[in-house]
C-alpha positions in Angstrom: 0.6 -49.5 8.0 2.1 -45.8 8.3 1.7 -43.7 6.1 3.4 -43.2 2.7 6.6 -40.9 3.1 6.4 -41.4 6.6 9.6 -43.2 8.4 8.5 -45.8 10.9 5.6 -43.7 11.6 7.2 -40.6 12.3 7.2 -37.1 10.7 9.7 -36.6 8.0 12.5 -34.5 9.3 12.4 -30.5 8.7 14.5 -29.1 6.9 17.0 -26.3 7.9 15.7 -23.1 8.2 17.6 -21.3 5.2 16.4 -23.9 2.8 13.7 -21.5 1.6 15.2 -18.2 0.9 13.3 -15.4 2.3 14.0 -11.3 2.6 16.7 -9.9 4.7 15.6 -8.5 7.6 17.2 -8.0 11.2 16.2 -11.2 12.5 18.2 -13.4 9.3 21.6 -12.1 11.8 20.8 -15.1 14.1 21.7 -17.7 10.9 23.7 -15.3 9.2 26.7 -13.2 8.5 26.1 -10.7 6.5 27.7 -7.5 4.2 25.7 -4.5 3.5 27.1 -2.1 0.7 25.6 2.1 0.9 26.6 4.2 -1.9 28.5 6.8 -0.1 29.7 10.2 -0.2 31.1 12.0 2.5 29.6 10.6 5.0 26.0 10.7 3.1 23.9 8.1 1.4 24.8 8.9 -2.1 21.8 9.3 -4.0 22.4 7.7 -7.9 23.6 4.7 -7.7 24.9 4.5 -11.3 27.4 7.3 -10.3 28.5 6.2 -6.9 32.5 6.7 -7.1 32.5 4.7 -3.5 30.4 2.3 -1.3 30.9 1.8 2.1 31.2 -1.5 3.4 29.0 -2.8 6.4 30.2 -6.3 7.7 27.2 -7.6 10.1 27.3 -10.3 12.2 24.2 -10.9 14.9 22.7 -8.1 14.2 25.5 -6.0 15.0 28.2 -4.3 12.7 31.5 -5.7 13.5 33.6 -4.0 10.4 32.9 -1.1 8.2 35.1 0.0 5.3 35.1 3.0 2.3 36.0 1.2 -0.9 36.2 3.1 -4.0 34.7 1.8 -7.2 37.9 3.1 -9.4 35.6 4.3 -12.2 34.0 0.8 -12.5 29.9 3.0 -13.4 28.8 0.1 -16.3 29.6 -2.8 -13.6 28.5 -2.0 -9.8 26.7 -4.9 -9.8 29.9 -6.9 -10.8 31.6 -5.2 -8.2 29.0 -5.5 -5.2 29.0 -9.2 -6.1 33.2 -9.7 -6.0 32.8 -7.9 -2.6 30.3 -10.5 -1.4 27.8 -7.7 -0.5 24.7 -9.0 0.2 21.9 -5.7 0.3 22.7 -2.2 -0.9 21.2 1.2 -0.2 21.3 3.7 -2.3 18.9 6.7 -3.3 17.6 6.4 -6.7 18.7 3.5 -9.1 17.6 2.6 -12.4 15.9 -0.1 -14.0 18.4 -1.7 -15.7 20.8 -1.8 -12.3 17.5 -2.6 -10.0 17.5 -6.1 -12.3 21.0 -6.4 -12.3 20.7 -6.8 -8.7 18.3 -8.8 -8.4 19.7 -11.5 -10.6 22.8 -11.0 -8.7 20.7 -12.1 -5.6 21.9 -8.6 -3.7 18.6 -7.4 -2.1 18.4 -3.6 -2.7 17.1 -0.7 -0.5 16.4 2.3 -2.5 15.3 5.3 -1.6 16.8 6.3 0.9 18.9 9.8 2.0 21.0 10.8 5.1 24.2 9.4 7.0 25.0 6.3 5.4 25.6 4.9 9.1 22.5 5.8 10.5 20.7 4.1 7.7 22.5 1.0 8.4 21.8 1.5 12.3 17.9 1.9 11.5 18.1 -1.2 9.3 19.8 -3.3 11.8 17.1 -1.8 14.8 14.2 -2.5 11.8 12.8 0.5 11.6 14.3 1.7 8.2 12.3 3.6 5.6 12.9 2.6 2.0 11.0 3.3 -0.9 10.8 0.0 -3.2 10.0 1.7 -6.4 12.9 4.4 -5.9 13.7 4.5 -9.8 16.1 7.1 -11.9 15.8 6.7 -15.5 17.7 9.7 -17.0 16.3 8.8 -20.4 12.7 9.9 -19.2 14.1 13.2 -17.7 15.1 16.5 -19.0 17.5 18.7 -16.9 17.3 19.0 -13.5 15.0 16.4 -13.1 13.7 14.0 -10.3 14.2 10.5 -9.6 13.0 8.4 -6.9 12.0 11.2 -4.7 15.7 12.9 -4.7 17.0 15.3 -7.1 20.0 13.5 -9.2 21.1 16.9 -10.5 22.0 16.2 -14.2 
């Protein structure tokens, strides 16, 4: 007799390979489209998220980007998250973020990259060629700081 769960004695069938969701990385281009959202300042990774007045938009399709575009935030500080979701962003980089937005995010399903300083393109470029340095505990919690303080290894400058 086969086996119980077995179809006439054959394996059951696999499923597809997004079925179990797993990190972004390079390699998810072969299955997937993606957006990638920097907070962005001339040119620069902008490094506090909560204060970002623009992100640039990456659209990424195999592991290439085939679209990039500056969109500004229109004041919108208490909602990024909102925002990067409406804009179907999928990952953000930013420089340091705090708690409260680092949650947001990740109940938002948008995978987030802190940490991270330089030419917002070139930190898309390294991302996409996998060799990007990010710092997965970049926090900035301006209640813990006095002036002039430090957050996530960049100075915010409040």
């Amino acid at each position: 007799a086969p086996l119980r769960g077995l179809r006439s004695g054959r394996p059951p069938r696999c499923r597809e390979a997004n079925a179990f969701p797993t990190p972004l990385s390079a390699k998810s281009w072969e299955v997937n489209k993606m957006k990638l959202a920097v907070t962005y300042e001339n040119g620069q990774v902008f490094q506090h998220f909560g204060h970002t007045a623009e992100f640039k938009f990456y659209e990424v399709e195999n592991g290439q980007v085939t679209a990039s575009e500056v969109v500004s935030t229109n004041g919108q500080a208490g909602a990024l998250v909102g925002f990067l979701a409406q804009h179907n962003a999928n990952a953000v980089f930013c420089g340091g973020i705090g708690p409260g937005a680092q949650n947001a995010l990740a109940q938002a399903g948008i995978q987030l990259f802190g940490g991270i300083s330089g030419p917002a393109d070139a930190a898309v470029a390294d991302y996409l060629a996998g060799k990007l340095r990010f710092d997965p505990n970049a926090h900035c919690d301006h209640h813990d700081h006095g002036e002039g303080h430090h957050c996530g290894g960049h100075s915010c400058g409040q």
